[in-house]
C-alpha positions in Angstrom: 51.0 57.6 207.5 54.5 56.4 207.8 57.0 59.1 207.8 59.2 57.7 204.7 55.5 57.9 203.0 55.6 61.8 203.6 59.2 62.0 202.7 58.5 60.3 199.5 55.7 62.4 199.0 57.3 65.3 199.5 60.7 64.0 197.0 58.4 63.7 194.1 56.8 67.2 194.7 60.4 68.9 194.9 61.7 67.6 192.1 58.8 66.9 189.4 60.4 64.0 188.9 59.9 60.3 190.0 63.7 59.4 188.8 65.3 62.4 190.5 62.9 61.9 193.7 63.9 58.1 193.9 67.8 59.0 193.4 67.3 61.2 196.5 65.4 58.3 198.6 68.2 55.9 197.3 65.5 53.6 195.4 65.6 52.0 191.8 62.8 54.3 190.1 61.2 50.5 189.7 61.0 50.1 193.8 59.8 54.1 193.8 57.0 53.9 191.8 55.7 50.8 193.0 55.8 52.4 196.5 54.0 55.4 195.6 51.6 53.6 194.2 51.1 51.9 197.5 50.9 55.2 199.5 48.3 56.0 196.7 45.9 52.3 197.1 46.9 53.0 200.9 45.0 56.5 200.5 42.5 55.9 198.1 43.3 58.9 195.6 45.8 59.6 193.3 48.3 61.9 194.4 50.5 63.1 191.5 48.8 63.9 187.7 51.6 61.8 185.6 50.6 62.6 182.6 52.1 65.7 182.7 55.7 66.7 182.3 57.4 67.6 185.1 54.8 65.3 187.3 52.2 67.5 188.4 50.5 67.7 192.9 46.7 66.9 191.9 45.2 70.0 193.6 44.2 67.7 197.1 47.8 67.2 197.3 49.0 70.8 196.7 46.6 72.2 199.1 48.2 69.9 202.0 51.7 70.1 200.8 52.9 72.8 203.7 51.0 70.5 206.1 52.7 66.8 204.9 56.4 69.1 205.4 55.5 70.2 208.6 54.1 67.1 209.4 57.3 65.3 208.4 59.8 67.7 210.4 57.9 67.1 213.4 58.2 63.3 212.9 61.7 63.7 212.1 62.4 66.0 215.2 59.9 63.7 217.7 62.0 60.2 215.9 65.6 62.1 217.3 63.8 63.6 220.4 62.8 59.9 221.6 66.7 58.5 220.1 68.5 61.3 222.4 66.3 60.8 225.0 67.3 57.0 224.6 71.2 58.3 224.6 70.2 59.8 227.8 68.6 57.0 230.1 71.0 54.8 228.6 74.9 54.8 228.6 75.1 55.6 225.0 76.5 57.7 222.3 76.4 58.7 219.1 79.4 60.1 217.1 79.4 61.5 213.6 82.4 61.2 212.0 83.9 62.4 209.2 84.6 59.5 206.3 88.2 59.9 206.1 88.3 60.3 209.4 85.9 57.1 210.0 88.6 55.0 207.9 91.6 56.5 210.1 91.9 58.0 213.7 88.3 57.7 214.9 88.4 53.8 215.6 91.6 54.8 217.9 89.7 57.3 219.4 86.7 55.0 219.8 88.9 51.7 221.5 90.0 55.1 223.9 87.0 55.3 224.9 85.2 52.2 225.0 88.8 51.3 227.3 88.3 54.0 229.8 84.5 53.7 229.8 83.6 49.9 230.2 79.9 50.4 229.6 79.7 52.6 227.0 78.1 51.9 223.8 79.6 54.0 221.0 77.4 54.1 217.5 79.5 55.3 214.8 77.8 57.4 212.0 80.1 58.4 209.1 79.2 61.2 206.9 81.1 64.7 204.7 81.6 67.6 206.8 78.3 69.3 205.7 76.5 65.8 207.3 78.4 65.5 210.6 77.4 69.3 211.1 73.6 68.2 210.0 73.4 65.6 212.1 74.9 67.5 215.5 72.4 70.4 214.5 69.5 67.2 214.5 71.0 66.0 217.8 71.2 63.2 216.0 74.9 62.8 216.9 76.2 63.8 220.6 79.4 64.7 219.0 81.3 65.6 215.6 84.9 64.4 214.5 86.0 66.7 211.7 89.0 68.0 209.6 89.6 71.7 209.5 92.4 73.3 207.7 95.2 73.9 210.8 96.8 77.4 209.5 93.4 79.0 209.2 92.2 77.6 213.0 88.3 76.0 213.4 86.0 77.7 211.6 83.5 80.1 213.8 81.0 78.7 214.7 77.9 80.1 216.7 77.4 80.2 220.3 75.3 77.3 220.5 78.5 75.3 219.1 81.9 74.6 221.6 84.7 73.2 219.8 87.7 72.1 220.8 91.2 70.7 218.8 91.8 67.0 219.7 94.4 66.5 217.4 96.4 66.9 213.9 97.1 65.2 210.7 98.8 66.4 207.7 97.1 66.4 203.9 100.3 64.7 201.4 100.7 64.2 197.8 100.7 60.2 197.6 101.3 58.2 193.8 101.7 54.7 192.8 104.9 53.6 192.0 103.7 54.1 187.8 103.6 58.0 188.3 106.5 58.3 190.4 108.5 56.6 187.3 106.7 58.9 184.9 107.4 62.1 187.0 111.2 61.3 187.3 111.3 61.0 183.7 109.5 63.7 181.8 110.0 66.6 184.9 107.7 68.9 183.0 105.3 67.0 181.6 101.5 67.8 183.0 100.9 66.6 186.8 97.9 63.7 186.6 95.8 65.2 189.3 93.0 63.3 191.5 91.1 65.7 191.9 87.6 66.6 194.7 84.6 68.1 193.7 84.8 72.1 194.8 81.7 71.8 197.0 83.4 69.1 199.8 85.7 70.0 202.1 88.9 68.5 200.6 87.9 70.1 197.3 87.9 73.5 199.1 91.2 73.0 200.8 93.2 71.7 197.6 91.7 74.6 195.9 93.2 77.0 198.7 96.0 75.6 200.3 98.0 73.2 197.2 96.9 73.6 193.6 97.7 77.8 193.5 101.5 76.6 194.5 101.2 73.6 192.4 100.4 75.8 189.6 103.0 78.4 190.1 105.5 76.0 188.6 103.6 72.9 187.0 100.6 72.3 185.1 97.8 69.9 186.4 95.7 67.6 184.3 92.8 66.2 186.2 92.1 62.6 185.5 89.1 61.5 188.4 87.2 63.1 190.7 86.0 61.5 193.3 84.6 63.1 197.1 85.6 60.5 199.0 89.7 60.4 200.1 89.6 56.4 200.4 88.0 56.3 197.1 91.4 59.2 196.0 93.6 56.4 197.6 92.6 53.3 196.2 93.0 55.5 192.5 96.8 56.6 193.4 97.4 53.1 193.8 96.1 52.2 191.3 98.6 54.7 189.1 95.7 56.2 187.8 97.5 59.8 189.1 98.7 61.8 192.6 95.8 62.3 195.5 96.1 64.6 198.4 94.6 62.5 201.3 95.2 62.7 205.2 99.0 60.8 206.5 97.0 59.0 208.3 94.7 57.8 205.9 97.6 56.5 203.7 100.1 55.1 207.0 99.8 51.2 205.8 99.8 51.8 202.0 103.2 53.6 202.3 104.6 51.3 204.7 103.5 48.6 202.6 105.0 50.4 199.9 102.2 50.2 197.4 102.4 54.1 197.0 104.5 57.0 197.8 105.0 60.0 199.2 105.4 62.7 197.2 106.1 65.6 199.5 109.7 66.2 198.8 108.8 67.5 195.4 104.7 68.6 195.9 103.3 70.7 198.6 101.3 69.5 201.5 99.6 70.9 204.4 98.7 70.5 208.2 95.2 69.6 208.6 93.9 70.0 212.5 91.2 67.1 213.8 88.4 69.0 215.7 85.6 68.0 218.3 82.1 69.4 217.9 79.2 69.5 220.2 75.7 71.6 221.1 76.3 73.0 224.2 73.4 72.1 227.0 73.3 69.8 229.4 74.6 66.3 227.8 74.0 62.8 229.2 76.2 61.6 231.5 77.5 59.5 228.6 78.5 62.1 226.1 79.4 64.8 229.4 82.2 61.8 230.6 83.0 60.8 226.8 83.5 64.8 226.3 85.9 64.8 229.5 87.9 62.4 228.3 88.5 64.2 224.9 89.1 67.2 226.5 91.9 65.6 228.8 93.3 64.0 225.8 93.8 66.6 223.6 96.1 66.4 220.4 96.3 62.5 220.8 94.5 61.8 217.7 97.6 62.0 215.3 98.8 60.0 212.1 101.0 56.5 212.9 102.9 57.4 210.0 107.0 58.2 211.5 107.1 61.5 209.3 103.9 62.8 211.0 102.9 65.3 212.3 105.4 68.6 212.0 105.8 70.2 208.8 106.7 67.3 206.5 109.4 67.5 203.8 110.2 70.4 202.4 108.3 71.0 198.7 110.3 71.9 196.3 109.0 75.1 194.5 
């Protein structure tokens, strides 16, 4: 048994649902089926009683269900024993990024390294915070690049966890051209928000750090939500409305003048950029790529002249 067999074994039984179960292994529900139906002529038996709604373990099935998960996690966890282990003999390293990040400061970071360490070979995995955390906690990644919100410091984590501050960006209201003409001239009219879903980390700091100000003098009328900042970029350029994303994130669009800055009249904030690791004993890769962060602390910052500091002053 292949382990995406088990994984798509176990998909349909948590959700009761071949659609749902192939939205979550990223298949058409077309390619899904026809795949399950494989595992099934593979096996000889049918696994799942489809004639019932929500899809129904045949009882051979449900009695080995704890068995197939367990099964699968120790596939999973032998799969990123035998990668690390590779990482290890090898001169290699695996860092998980944050996206915004990944489409910013981390490729500076990575020519950093890849400069001072001639041999190196860095793999690149992008992901939301909640992913670059999964994926250190797997040891699938030797280290995490990730946003936290400066004012309120890295989060805690546990002792298993060291972290360090490599360096600083600052969140900023940014609008095409469009809304910037349509602000100037109705000053009270609703702001045309891009907005983040609540769960992602973005979401959470424009819920706590910008919208309560925003508020206290405006209202807000979200137009698009979106979880990705790139994605919140491409919309304010489009005039579609204002998105907070990273100064570093949106360096070339303002200097290109495609978009502006809003901060002289909506409030921003300092976002710190922080490195993540499990402490142990690393391979010599990830110990010398870890040195190198350490001694070059608070280099990862915005391109942008305005950055870092405090920004304009918004206007309350």
């Amino acid at each position: 048994m292949r382990l995406e067999w088990l994984e798509d074994i176990l998909a349909v039984a948590e959700t009761g649902s071949f659609s749902e179960a192939a939205e979550r292994r990223h298949l058409t529900q077309s390619a899904f089926s026809r795949r399950i139906r494989h595992i099934e002529e593979y096996l000889g038996i049918e696994l799942f009683d489809r004639s019932r709604k929500p899809v129904q373990l045949r009882d051979t099935l449900l009695e080995q269900r704890e068995p197939i998960a367990e099964l699968a996690r120790q596939l999973r966890q032998l799969t990123e024993d035998l990668r690390h282990g590779d990482r290890v003999a090898g001169n290699r390293i695996v860092l998980a990024s944050q996206h915004s990040l990944t489409a910013s400061l981390t490729p500076k970071l990575v020519r950093r390294l890849e400069a001072s360490h001639v041999n190196i070979h860095v793999r690149l995995r992008s992901a939301n915070l909640d992913g670059c955390y999964a994926m250190l906690l797997s040891r699938s990644a030797d280290v995490a690049i990730v946003y936290f919100l400066a004012d309120e410091g890295i989060e805690a984590q546990p002792d298993y966890i060291e972290t360090a501050e490599i360096g600083y960006d600052r969140l900023i209201p940014v609008a095409g051209t469009q809304i910037v003409r349509r602000l100037n001239d109705a000053t009270d009219a609703p702001l045309p928000l891009i907005a983040y879903p609540g769960e992602v980390f973005f979401g959470r700091v424009l819920d706590r750090a910008i919208l309560p100000a925003v508020r206290a003098y405006r209202t807000v009328a979200p137009k698009v939500e979106t979880a990705l900042t790139h994605a919140a970029l491409e919309l304010a350029s489009e005039g579609i409305g204002i998105a907070w994303v990273p100064m570093s994130l949106a360096a070339a669009r303002l200097d290109e003048g495609r978009i502006a800055d809003l901060s002289d009249r909506l409030p921003g904030c300092r976002l710190g950029v922080a490195a993540l690791r499990i402490r142990g004993t690393p391979s010599p890769a990830a110990a010398s790529v870890w040195a190198q962060l350490m001694a070059e602390r608070c280099s990862m910052q915005p391109s942008h002249p305005d950055a870092p500091g405090e920004g304009r002053e918004a206007q309350r």
